[in-house]
C-alpha positions in Angstrom: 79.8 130.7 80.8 80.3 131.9 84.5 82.9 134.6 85.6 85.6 132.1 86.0 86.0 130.9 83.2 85.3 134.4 80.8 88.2 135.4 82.2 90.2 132.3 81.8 89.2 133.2 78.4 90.3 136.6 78.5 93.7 135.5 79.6 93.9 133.3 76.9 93.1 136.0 74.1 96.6 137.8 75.8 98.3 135.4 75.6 97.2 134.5 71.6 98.0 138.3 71.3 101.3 137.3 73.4 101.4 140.1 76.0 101.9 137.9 78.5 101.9 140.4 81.1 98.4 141.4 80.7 97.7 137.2 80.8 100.1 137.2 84.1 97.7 139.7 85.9 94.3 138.5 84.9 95.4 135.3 85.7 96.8 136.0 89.2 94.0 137.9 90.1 91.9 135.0 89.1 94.0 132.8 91.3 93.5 135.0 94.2 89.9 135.2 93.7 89.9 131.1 93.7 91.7 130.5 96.7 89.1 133.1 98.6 86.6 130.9 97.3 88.1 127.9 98.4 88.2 126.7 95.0 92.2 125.4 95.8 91.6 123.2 92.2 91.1 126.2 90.4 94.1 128.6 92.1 96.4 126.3 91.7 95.4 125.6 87.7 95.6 129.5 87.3 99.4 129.5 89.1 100.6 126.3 86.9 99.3 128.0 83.8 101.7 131.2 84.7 104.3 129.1 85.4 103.5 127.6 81.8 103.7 130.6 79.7 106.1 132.5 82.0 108.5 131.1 84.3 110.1 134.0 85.0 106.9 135.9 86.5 108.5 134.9 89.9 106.7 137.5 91.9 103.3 136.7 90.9 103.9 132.9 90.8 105.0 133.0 94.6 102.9 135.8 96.0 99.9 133.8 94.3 101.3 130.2 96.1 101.4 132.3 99.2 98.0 133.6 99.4 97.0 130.2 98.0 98.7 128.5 101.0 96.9 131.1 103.2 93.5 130.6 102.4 94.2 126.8 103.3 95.3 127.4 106.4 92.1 129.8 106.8 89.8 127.3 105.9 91.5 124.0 108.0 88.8 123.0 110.3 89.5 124.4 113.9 88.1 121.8 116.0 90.2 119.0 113.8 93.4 120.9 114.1 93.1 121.3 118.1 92.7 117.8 117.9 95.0 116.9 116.5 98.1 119.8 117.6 100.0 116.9 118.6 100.8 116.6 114.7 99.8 120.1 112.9 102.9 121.4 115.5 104.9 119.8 114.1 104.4 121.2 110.5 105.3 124.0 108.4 102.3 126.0 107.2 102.6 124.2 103.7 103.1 120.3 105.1 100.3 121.0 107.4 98.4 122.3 103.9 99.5 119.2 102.2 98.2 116.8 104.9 94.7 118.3 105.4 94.0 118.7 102.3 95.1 115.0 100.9 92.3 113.8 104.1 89.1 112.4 102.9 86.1 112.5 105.3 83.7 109.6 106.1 80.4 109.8 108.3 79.6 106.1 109.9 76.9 105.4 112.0 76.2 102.6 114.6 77.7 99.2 114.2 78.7 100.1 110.7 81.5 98.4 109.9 85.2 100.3 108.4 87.1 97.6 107.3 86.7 93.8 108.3 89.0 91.3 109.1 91.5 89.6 106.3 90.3 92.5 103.5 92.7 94.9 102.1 92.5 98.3 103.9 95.6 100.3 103.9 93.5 104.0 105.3 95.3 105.8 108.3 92.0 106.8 110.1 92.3 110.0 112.0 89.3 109.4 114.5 87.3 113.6 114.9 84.9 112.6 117.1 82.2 109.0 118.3 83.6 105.9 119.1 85.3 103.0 117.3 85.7 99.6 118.2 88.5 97.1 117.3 87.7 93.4 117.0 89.3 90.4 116.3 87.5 86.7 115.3 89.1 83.8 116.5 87.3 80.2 116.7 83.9 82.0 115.2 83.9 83.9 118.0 84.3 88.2 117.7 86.7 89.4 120.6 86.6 92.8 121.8 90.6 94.3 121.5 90.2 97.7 121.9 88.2 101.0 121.6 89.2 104.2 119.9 88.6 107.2 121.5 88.7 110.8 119.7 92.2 111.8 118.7 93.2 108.2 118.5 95.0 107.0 115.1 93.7 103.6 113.1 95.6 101.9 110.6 99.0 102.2 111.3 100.0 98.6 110.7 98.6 98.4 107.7 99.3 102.0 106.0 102.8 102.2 106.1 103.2 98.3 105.5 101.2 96.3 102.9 99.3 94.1 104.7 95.4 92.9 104.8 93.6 93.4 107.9 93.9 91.3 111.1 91.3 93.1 112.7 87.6 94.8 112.0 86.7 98.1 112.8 83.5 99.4 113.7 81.6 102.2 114.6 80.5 101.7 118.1 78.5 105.3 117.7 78.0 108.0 115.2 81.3 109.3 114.6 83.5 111.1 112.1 86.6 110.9 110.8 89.3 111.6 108.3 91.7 109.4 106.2 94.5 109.4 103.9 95.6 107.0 101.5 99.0 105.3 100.7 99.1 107.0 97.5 99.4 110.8 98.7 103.0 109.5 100.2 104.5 109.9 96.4 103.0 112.9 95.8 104.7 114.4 99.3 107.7 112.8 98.3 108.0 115.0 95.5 106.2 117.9 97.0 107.1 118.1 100.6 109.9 115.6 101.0 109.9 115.5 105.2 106.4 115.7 105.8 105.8 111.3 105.5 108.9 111.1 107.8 106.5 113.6 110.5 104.0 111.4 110.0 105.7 108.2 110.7 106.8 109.3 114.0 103.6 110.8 115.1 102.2 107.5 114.2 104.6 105.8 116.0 103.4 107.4 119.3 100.4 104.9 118.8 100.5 101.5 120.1 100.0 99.2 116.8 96.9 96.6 117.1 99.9 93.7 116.1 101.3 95.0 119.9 98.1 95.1 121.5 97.0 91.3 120.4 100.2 90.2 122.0 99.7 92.4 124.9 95.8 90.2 125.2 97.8 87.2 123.8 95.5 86.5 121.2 97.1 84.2 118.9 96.4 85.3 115.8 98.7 82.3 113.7 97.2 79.2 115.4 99.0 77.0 113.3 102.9 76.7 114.8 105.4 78.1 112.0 108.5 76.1 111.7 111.9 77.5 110.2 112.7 76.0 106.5 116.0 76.3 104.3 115.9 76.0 100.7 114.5 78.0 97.4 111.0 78.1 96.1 109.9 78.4 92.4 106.8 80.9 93.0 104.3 81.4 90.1 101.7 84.1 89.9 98.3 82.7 88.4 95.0 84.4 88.6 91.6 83.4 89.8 91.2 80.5 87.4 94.8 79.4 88.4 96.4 80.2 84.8 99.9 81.4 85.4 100.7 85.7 85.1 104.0 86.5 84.1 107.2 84.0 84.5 108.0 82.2 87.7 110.6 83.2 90.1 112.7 82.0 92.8 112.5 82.7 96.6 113.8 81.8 99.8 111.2 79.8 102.1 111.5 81.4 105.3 109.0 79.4 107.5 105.8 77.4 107.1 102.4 76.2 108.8 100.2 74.0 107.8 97.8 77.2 106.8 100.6 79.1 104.9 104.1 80.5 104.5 106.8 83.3 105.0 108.8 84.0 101.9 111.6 86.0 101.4 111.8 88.2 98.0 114.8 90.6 96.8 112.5 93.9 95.5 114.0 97.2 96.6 111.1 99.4 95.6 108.1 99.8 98.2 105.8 100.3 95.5 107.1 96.9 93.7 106.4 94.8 96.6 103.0 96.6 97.4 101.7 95.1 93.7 102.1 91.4 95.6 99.7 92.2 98.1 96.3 89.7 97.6 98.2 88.0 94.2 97.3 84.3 94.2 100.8 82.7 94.5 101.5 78.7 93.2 104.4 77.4 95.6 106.1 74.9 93.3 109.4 73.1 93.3 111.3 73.5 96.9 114.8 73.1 96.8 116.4 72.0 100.2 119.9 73.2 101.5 120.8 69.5 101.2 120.3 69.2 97.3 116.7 67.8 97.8 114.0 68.4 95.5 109.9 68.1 96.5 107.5 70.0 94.9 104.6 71.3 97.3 101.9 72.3 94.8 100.5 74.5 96.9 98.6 77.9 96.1 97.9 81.0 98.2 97.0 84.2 98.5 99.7 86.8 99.5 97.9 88.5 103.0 100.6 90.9 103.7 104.0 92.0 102.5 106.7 93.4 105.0 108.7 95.6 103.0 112.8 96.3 104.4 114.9 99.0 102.8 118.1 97.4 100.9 117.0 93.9 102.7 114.6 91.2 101.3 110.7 91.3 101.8 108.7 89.5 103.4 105.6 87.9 101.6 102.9 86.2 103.5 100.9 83.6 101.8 97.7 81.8 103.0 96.8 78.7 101.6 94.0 78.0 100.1 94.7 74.0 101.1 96.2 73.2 104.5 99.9 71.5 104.5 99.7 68.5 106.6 101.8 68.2 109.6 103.7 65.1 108.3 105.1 67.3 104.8 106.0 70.0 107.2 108.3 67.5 108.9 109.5 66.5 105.7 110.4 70.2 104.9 111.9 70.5 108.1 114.4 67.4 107.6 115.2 67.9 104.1 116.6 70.8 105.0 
């Protein structure tokens, strides 16, 4: 049994005796102790236990979250925060906390690759140092779109909307770098409410690769998308195409022959995120004029555009291509 946890044990013993004082103060110091030893798991279990057995021990609950949130900011890595001022600035002491500690680090070498092209990734990449590269493949041929330089932010389009990727990244030399996932946004929602809202408009200072493909006018849609009016009964099915769930209606948006824009009342971010890479059938399509074809068509959704108090967008590739000449028939039916 180490130190840590004999006097875990000692506080415990208090507080079966119930002086909960003696518990308070074994327990503080023990969360002090922690946080100098950059064991933040630990201080933080030692503070929500006081909080458990006495709410009221207000002065050792927030002198111990203060020194807890003092020893973070002691131990945030200098070189990453000058990097990256533009956004720690910005933050109170405990957002800034919240945000370095939620980052994951990953070490790529050479021509390893970070995400690839049409897979899910939904990392905001905070680039420390090397050099990344940002490709697109159109026609079986990779195109060069960008590079990242240190300081630069990756992920953007695809962090704070659910989407798969329309690029790769890779490493075009040794570098390191950071990342956060989409789930750490709830936990600040509950934690430090403003801090996704700083973190949003820091992001926004970054040109998105969706702006820079139009910018190199690569076409990333080569079929042409046509506008369509009418429903759609929708069915989720799994790999072996047995149906998940019941069906549902939609509103068809627009369609290619390689797949289709639906529109889909879900209010909840989190709702609309569990579409992304579902295998959708597309069923019974119900024109504007009263028409009825069904397009027995399934797909997998590729992104999902989500819009506060508005409809989302769900993207669907097919697995089959749509023929130009049922497209036209879409088209005039409704």
């Amino acid at each position: 049994m180490d130190d840590t946890d004999k006097r875990l044990e000692v506080a415990e013993r208090h507080i079966a005796a119930r002086d909960t004082e003696a518990a308070i103060c074994v327990l503080f110091e023990l969360a002090v102790d922690c946080a100098k030893a950059r064991d933040f798991a630990g201080a933080e279990s030692c503070r929500n236990r006081m909080l458990e057995i006495d709410p009221m021990a207000l002065d050792a609950i927030i002198r111990s979250g203060e020194m807890i949130d003092e020893e973070k900011k002691r131990a945030i890595d200098g070189k990453h925060r000058a990097m990256w001022s533009g956004l720690y600035n910005d933050l109170t002491m405990e957002e800034a906390n919240a945000l370095y500690f939620s980052m994951q680090q990953m070490s790529v070498v050479s021509n390893q690759v970070v995400y690839s092209q049409g897979e899910l990734n939904q990392k905001l990449i905070f680039l420390d140092s090397g050099r990344l590269k940002i490709t697109c493949s159109q026609d079986n041929t990779e195109v060069l779109i960008t590079m990242v330089e240190p300081g630069q932010l990756v992920g953007n389009d695809t962090f704070f909307s659910s989407t798969v990727c329309t690029t790769s990244l890779i490493a075009a030399a040794p570098s390191q770098l950071r990342y956060l996932k989409p789930e750490v946004l709830a936990v600040w929602r509950k934690d430090q409410p403003v801090l996704e809202s700083k973190l949003l408009e820091f992001a926004s200072r970054f040109e998105k690769v969706s702006d820079i493909l139009k910018a190199k006018t690569v076409e990333r849609r080569s079929p042409k998308r046509v506008r369509v009016n009418g429903r759609l009964n929708v069915q989720i099915v799994n790999s072996n195409g047995k149906p998940v769930g019941s069906p549902f209606k939609v509103d068809l948006y627009d369609v290619s022959r390689g797949g289709a824009c639906l529109l889909v009342k879900i209010l909840k971010k989190e709702a609309a995120r569990v579409l992304l890479g579902k295998r959708l059938k597309l069923g019974v399509f119900h024109s504007s004029a009263g028409v009825e074809v069904d397009l027995d068509r399934t797909g997998t959704v590729v992104a999902v555009q989500f819009y506060p108090f508005e409809d989302c967008s769900v993207h669907v590739r097919f697995g089959e291509a749509m023929t130009d000449a049922m497209i036209m028939d879409l088209v005039q039916l409704g």
